[in-house]
C-alpha positions in Angstrom: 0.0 0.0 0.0 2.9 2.3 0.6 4.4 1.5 -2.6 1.1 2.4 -4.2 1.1 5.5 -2.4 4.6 6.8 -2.7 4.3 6.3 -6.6 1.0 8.2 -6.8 2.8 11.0 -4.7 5.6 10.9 -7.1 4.1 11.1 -10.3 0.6 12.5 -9.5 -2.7 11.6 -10.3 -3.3 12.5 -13.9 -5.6 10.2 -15.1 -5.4 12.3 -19.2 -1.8 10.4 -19.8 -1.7 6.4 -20.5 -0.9 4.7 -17.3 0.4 0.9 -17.6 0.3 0.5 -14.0 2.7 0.6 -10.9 4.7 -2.2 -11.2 5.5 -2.8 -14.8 6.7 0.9 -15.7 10.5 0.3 -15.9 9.6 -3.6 -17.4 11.0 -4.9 -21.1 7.8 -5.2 -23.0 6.7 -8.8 -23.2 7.8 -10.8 -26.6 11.5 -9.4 -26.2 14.3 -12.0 -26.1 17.5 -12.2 -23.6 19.8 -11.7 -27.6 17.3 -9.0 -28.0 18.0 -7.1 -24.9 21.6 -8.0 -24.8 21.9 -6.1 -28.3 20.0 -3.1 -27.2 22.2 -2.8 -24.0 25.4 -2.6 -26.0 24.5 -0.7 -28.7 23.6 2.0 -26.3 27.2 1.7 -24.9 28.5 2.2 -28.3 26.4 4.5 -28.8 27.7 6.6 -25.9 31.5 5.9 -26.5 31.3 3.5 -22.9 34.8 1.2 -22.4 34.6 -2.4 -22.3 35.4 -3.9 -18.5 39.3 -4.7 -18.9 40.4 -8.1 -18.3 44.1 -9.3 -17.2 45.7 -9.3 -20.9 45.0 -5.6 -21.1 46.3 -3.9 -17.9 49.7 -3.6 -17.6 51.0 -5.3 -14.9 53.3 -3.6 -11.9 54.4 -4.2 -8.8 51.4 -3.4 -6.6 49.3 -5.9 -8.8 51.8 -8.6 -8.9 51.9 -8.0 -4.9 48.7 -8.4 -3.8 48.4 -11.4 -6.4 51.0 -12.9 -4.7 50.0 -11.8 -1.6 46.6 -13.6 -1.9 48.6 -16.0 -3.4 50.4 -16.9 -0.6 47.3 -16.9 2.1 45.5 -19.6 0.3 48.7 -21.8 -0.2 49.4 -21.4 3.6 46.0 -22.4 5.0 46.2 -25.1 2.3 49.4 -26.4 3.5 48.8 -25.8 7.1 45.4 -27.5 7.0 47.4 -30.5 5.2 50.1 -30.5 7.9 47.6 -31.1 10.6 45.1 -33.9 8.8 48.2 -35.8 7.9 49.7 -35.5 11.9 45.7 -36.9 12.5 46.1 -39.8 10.1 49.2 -40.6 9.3 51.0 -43.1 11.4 54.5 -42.8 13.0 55.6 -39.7 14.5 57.6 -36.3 12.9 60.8 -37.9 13.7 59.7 -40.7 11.8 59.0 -38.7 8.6 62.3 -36.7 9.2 64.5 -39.6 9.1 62.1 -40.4 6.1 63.7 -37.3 4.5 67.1 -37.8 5.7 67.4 -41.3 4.0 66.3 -40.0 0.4 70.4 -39.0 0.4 69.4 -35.3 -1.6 72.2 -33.4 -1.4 72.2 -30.1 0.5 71.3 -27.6 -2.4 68.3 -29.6 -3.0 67.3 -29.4 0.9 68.0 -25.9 1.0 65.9 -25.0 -2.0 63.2 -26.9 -0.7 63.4 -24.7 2.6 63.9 -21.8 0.9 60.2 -22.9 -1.0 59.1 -23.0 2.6 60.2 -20.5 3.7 59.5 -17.7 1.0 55.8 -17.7 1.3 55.8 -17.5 5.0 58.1 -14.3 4.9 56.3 -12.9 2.1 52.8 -13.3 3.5 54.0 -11.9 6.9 56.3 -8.2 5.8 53.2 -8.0 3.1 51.0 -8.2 5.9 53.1 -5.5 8.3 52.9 -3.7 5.0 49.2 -3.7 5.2 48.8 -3.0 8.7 50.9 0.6 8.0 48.1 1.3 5.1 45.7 0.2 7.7 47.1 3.1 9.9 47.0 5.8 7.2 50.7 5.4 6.1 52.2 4.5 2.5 49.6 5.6 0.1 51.6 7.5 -2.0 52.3 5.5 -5.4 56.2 5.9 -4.6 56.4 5.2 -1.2 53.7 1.7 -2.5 56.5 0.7 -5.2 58.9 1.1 -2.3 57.4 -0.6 0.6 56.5 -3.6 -2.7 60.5 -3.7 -3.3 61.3 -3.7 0.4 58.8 -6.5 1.4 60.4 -8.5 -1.7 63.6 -7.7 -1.1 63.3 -8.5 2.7 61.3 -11.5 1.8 64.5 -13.3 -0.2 67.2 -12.4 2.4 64.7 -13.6 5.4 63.9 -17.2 3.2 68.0 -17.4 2.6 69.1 -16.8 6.2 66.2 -19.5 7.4 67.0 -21.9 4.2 70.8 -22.1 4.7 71.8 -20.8 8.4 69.5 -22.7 10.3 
């Protein structure tokens, strides 16, 4: 009843013009098609000059984007990874020093352990500086596009010494 009301207000009572009723004003007439009113929606963009929605293959890509890609990136791996860790400690048998001798008795050589650590380690550094770096833009700080490409190099940079000192000093 409101709605009935509030249109009435709106427009006015004026019973000389052709009214088609309350409801169906803003409605496609009846015996148009999906194609039809597909084709009607983007001829009026062409019409008025509108862009297309981009898509990856047309932006060009910088470090901010490739950042929070990775970022994301790195979040789901992690919750992945951690949420494997702990269903195979439920249903695997043996214990971790089980699985580590495991590992120790493949004989890889050192580079190959150490780049495996260091693809353990990476994501873990990344996703926590990116995520101090976030916290600062949280507070108001960093949202000038130098001081983003900065904090972007510092947090990589940062990332790759922290995932080398934990890959082949510890």
């Amino acid at each position: 009843m409101a709605l009935l009301l509030r249109t009435f207000a709106r427009q006015g009572v004026c019973l000389s013009r052709q009214h088609y009723g309350v409801f169906y004003r803003h409605a496609a007439p009846m015996g148009t098609t999906a194609k039809e009113e597909m084709n009607k929606f983007w001829a009026k963009n062409n019409k008025l000059n509108r862009p297309m929605s981009p898509h990856l293959t047309i932006y060009n890509w910088s470090v901010p984007m490739v950042m929070s890609i990775t970022f994301r990136g790195t979040g789901v791996g992690l919750s992945g990874a951690i949420s494997a860790f702990a269903l195979a400690a439920l249903v695997l048998p043996g214990t971790y020093p089980h699985y580590l001798d495991l590992i120790h008795s493949l004989s890889v050589g050192p580079y190959l352990i150490g780049l495996a650590k260091f693809g353990l380690a990476f994501p873990v550094s990344f996703h926590t500086l990116n995520g101090i770096r976030h916290l600062c833009w949280d507070l108001g700080k960093g949202f000038r596009i130098p001081e983003v490409y900065r904090s972007g190099y510092t947090v990589i940079g940062l990332s790759i010494i922290t995932s080398l000192a934990v890959a082949f000093l510890l």
